[in-house]
C-alpha positions as CSV (number, residue, x, y, z in Angstrom):
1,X,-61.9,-31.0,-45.7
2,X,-59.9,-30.0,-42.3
3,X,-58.5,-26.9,-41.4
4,X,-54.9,-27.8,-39.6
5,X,-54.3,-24.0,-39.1
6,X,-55.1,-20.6,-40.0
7,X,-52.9,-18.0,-41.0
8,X,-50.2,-16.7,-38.8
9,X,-50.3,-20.8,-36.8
10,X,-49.5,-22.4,-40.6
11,X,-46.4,-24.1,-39.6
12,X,-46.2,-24.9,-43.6
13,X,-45.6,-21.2,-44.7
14,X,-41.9,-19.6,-45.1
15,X,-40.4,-17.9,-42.5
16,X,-37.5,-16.5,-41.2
17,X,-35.6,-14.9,-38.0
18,X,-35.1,-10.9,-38.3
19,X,-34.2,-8.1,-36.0
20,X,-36.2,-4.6,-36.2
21,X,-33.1,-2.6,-37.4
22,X,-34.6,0.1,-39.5
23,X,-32.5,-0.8,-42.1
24,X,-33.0,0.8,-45.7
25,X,-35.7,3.0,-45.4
26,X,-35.8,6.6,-43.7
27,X,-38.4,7.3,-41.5
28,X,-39.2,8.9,-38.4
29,X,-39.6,5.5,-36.0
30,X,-36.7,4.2,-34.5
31,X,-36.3,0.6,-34.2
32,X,-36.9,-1.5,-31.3
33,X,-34.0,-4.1,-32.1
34,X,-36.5,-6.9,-31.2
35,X,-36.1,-10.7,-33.1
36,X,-39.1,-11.7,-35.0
37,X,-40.1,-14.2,-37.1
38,X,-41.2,-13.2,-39.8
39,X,-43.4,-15.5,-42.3
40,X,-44.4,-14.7,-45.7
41,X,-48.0,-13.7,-44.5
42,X,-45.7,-10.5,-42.8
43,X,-43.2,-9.4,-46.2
44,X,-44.5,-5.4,-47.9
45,X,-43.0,-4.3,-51.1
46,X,-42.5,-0.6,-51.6
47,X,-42.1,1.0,-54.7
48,X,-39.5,4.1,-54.7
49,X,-39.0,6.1,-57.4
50,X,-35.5,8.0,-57.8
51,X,-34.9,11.1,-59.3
52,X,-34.1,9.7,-62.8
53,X,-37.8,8.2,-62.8
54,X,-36.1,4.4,-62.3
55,X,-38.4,2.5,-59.9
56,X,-36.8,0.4,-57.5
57,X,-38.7,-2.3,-55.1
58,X,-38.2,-3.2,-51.6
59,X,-39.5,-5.9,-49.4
60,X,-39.2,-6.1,-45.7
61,X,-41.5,-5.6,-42.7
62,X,-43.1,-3.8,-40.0
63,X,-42.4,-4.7,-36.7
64,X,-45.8,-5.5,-34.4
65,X,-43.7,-3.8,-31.6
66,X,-42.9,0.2,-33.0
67,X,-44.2,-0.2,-36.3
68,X,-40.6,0.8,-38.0
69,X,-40.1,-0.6,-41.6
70,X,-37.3,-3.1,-41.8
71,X,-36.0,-3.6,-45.3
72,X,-34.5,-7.0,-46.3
73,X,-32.5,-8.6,-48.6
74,X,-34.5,-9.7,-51.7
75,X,-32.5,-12.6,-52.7
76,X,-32.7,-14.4,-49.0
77,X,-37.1,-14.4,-49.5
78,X,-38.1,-16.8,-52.1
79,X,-39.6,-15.7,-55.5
80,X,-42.9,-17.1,-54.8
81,X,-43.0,-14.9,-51.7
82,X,-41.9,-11.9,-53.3
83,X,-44.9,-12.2,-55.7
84,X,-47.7,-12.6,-53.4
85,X,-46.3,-9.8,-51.1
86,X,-48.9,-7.2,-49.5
87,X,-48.6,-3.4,-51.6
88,X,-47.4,-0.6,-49.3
């Protein structure tokens, strides 16, 4: 067996172009409006519960640059990625 690449270099795994916008989760960073890619090594899910008790789930990112959340849209990440997405 070879290794071709490690991790982050895998030119196999899902990615995609996003801007650190902030969008979709309060907090106190502000976004640096810098493009990333972003592969599926990078997607978070966060688990928010509302004041009904309904649980919601978001995915998204934390930019390397500020560290600001970035929430995206669920249906533009496959479901495979989704699944295997690191617990925040």
């Amino acid at each position: 067996m070879k290794v071709l690449a490690l991790g982050k270099e895998n030119p196999n795994l899902w990615t995609t172009q996003e801007s650190c916008t902030g969008k979709g989760w309060a907090q106190d960073t502000k976004p640096c409006g810098a493009l990333l890619e972003v592969s599926e090594l990078d997607i978070i899910s966060r688990k928010h519960k509302d004041l009904s008790g309904e649980t919601d789930i978001y995915f998204g990112f934390k930019c390397p640059i500020c560290g600001c959340f970035t929430e995206l849209n669920p249906l533009n990440i496959p479901l495979y990625v989704r699944s295997r997405a690191k617990k925040q």
